[in-house]
C-alpha positions as CSV (number, residue, x, y, z in Angstrom):
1,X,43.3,141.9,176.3
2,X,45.7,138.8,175.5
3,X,44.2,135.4,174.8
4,X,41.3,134.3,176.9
5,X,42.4,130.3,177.3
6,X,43.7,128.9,180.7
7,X,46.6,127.3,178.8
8,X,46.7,128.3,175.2
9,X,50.3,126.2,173.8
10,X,48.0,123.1,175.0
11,X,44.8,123.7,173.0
12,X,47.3,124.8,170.0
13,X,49.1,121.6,171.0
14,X,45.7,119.5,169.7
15,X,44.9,121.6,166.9
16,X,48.0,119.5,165.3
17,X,47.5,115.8,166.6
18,X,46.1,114.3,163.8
19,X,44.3,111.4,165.5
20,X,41.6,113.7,167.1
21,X,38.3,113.7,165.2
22,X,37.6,115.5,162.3
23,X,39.9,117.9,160.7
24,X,43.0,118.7,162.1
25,X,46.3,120.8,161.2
26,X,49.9,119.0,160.4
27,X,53.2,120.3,159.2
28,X,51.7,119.2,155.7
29,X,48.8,120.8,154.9
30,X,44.9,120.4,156.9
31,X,43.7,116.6,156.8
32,X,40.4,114.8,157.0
33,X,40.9,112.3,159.4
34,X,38.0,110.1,158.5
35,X,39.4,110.0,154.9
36,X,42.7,109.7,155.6
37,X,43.6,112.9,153.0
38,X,44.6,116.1,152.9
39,X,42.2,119.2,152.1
40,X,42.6,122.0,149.6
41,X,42.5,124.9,151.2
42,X,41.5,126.8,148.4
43,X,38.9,126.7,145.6
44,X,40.0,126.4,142.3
């Protein structure tokens, strides 16, 4: 039971720094990185 990662406030920690490779997570919304914009995240 509970989370499985060593340190898991430290993975979440990259999820949101927008300079790592590919996608990543901001305050604002889910960016590519590559293109330098933001991602729907839902089809319309």
């Amino acid at each position: 039971t509970g989370c499985l990662l060593k340190d898991p406030f430290t993975a979440l920690s990259f999820l949101a720094l927008p300079v790592i490779p590919k996608l990543k997570l901001t305050d604002r919304g889910l960016v590519d990185v590559d293109l330098f914009d933001f991602i729907d995240l839902f089809v319309s």
